[in-house]
VEXDRENGU-792156 format. One record per residue (C-alpha): z, x, y; residue number from 1; residue in one letter. Coordinates in steps of 0.2 Angstrom, whole numbers, plus 5000, padded with zeros to 4 digits. Layout:
% VEXDRENGU-792156
zz,xx,yy,k,r
Z,X,Y,NUM,a
...
//
This chain:
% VEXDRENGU-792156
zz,xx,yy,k,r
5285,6073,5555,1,x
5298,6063,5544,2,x
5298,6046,5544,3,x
5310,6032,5547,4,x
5328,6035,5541,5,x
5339,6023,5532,6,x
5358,6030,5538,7,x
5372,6024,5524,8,x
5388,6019,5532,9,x
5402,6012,5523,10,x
5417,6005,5530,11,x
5436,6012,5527,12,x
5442,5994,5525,13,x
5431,5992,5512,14,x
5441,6006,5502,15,x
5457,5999,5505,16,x
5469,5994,5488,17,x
5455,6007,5480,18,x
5452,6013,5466,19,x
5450,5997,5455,20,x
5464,5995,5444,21,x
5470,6012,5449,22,x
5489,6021,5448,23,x
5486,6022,5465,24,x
5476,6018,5481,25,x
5465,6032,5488,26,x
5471,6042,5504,27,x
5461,6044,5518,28,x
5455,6062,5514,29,x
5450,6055,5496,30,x
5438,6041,5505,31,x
5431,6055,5516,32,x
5426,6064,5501,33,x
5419,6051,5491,34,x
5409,6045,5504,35,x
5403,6065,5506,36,x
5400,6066,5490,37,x
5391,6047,5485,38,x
5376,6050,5501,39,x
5384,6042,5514,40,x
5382,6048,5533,41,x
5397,6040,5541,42,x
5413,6027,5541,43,x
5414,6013,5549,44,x
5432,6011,5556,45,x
5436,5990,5557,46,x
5451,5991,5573,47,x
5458,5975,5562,48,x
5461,5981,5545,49,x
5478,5983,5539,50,x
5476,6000,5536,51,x
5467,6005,5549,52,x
5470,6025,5552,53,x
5476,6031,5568,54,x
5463,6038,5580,55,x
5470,6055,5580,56,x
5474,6055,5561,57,x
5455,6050,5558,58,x
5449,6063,5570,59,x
5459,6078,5560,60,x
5453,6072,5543,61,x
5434,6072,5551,62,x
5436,6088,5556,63,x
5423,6099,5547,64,x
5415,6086,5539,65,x
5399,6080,5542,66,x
5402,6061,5541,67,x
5397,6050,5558,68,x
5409,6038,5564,69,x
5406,6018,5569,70,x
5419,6008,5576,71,x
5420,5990,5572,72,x
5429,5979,5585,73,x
5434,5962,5590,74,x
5435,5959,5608,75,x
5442,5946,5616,76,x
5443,5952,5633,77,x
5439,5968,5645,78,x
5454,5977,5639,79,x
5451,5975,5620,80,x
5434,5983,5626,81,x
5444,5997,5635,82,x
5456,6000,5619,83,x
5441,6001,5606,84,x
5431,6015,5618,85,x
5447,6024,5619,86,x
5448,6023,5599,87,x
5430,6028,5597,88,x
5429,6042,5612,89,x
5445,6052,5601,90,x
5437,6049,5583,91,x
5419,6054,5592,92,x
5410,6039,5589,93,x
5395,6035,5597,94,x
5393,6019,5590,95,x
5402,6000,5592,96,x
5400,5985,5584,97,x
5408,5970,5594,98,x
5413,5954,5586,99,x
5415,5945,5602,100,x
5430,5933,5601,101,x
5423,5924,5618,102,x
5421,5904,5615,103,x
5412,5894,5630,104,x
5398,5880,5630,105,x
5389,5889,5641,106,x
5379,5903,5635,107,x
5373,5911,5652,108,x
5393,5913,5654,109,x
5393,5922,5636,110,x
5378,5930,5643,111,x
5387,5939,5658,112,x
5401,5946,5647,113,x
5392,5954,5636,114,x
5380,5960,5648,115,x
5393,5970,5657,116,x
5402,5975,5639,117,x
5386,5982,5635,118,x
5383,5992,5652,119,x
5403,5997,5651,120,x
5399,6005,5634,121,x
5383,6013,5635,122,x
5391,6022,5650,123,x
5404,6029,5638,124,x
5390,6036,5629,125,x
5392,6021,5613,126,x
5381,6009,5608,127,x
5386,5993,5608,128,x
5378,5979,5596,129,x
5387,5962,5592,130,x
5388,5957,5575,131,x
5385,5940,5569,132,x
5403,5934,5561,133,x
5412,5918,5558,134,x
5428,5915,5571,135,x
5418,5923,5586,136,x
5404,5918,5598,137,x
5393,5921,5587,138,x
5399,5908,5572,139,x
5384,5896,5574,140,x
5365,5898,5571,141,x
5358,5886,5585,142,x
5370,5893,5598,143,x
5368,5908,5591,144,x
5350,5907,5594,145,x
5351,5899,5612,146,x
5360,5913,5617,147,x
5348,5927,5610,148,x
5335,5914,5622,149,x
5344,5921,5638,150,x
5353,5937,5633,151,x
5348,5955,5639,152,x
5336,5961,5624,153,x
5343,5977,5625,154,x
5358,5971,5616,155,x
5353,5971,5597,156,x
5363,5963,5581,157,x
5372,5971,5567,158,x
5366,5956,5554,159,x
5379,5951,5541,160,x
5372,5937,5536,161,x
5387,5932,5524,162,x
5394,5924,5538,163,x
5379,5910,5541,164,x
5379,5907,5522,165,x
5399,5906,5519,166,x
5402,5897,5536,167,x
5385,5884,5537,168,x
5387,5884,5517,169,x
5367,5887,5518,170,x
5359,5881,5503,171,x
5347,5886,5489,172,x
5333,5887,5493,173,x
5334,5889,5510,174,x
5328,5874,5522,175,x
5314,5877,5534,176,x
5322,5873,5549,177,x
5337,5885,5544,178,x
5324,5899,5541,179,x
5317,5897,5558,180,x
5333,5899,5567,181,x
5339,5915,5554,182,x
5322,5922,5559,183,x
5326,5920,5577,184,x
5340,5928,5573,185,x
5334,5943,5562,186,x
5323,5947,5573,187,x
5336,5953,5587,188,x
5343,5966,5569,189,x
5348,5984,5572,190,x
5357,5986,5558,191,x
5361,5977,5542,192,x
5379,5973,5534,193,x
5381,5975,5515,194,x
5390,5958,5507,195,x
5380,5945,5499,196,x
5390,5928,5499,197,x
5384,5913,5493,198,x
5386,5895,5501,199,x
5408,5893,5497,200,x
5412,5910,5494,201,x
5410,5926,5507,202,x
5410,5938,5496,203,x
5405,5939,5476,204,x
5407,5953,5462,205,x
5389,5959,5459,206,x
5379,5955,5443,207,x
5384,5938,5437,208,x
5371,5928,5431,209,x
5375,5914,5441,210,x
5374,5924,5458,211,x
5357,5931,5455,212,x
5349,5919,5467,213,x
5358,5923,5481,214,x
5358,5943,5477,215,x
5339,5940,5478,216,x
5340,5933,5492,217,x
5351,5944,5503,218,x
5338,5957,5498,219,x
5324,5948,5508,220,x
5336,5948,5521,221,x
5338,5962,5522,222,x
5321,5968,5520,223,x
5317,5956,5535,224,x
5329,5964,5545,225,x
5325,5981,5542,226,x
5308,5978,5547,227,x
5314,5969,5563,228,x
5325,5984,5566,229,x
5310,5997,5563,230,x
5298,5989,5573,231,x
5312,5988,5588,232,x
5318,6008,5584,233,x
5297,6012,5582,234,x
5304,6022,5568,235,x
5310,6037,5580,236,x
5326,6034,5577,237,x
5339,6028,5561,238,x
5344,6012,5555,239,x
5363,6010,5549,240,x
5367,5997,5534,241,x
5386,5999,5532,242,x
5392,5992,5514,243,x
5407,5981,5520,244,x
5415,5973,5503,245,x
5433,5970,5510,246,x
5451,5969,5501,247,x
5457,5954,5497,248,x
5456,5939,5504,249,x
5435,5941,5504,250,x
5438,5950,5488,251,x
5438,5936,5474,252,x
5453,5938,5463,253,x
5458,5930,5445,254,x
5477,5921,5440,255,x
5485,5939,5439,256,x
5479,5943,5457,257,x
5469,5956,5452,258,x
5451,5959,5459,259,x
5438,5952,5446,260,x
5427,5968,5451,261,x
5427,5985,5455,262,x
5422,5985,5472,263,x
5418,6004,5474,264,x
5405,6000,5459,265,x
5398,5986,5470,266,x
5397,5996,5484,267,x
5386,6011,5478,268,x
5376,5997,5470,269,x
5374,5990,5487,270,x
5369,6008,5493,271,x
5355,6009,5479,272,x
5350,5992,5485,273,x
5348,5994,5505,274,x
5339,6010,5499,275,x
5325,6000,5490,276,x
5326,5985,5502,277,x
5321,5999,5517,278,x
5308,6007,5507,279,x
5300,5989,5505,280,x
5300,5987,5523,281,x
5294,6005,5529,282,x
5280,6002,5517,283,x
5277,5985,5525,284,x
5277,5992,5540,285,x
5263,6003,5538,286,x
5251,5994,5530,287,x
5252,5983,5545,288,x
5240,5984,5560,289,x
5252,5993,5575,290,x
5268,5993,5564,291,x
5280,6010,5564,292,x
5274,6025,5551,293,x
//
């Protein structure tokens, strides 16, 4: 019997204006490969990016491959729903992540939406799960919180916590009371987002000395929310971590208006580091009483 399985997605915006410094930027084929050939089990399509492929385009260049698609969305209203299952039934996704672009005081009314979102998908045969992202319903811990209070707990969260640290500017170390409401949050993980941020900035180059606190920190994250994630998923089932480092703007760049680092580096740093972070948690796991194996 194998054990829980870490599944490495990465996403095509991410490889946008790619290679670093290059004569050139990668085609969509080239991505395709590289992720092949790097580990990864699928791409993640963002509906937003700039160079967002065409669904038919991305379907023939899949074709053959073994590569899993995700679709990430943001969704505003029914039909935005409509068009990002249409996009993901021609590319043969069977997965969704919404950034719900729904703003109300009332999280029973936020509740009913993404109630019906998430029937609406799972009869498509996608699975939906809401991502936690600045600009959407989402944006704030404590609502964030009061909604996961009332919300259908079928519907899961892809964690990007870069959004909480950039858009709260959470500080070092992190303050009990903000703890308790990311745990409430954690808790509700299904899969994990690659960025580390810190406090003003949503995206930094890896290994700088002065962002080694916060790349710590992002791994306990991430180990939390593995472990939440398992013990929902008992194990019998995957876990995705989609490496997310976008183009610029979240890509920080120097006078020239050049990136300060190569973000393809970053990313298969990122890889190494979910790998170890879900290791941590699988061990955890089992050395705890009733925990997944």
């Amino acid at each position: 019997m194998t054990g829980p399985r870490l599944e490495l997605f990465n996403s095509l915006w991410a490889m946008e204006d790619l290679p670093y410094r290059g004569a050139r930027p990668w085609q969509l084929e080239e991505q395709l490969d590289l992720l092949e050939r790097n580990g990864f089990d699928g791409a993640a399509v963002d509906l937003g990016a700039r160079q967002r492929p065409g669904a038919a385009r991305l379907a023939t260049a899949l074709r053959g491959r073994a590569l899993r698609v995700a679709v990430f969305a943001f969704v505003a209203d029914d039909p935005d729903l409509e068009a990002a299952l249409r996009y993901a039934g021609t590319v043969g996704a069977d997965r969704m992540v919404v950034c719900g672009r729904l703003f109300d005081d009332e999280p029973a009314v936020l509740a009913t939406v993404l109630e019906r979102w998430h029937r609406r998908c799972a009869g498509a045969g996608v699975a939906m799960q809401l991502e936690t992202h600045r600009n959407t319903l989402t944006e704030d811990l404590h609502r964030t919180v009061a909604l996961l209070r009332i919300l259908d707990p079928a519907i899961r969260l892809a964690m990007d916590l870069s959004h909480y640290v950039c858009g709260s500017e959470i500080p070092l170390p992190v303050p009990a009371a903000t703890d308790e409401l990311l745990t409430a949050v954690l808790e509700r993980a299904e899969s994990v987002q690659g960025r580390v941020a810190t406090r003003c900035q949503v995206q930094i180059p890896l290994g700088f000395p002065q962002h080694r606190a916060w790349e710590d920190q992002f791994r306990d994250w991430w180990i939390r929310a593995f472990t939440a994630a398992l013990r929902y998923r008992g194990g019998s089932e995957p876990v995705m971590f989609c490496t997310e480092l976008g183009t610029t703007p979240y890509a920080i760049t120097g006078p020239d208006g050049r990136e300060l680092s190569d973000r393809w580096a970053d990313t298969l740093t990122l890889r190494d580091r979910a790998a170890a972070a879900f290791a941590t948690a699988c061990d955890d796991l089992a050395r705890t009483p009733g925990g997944t194996s």
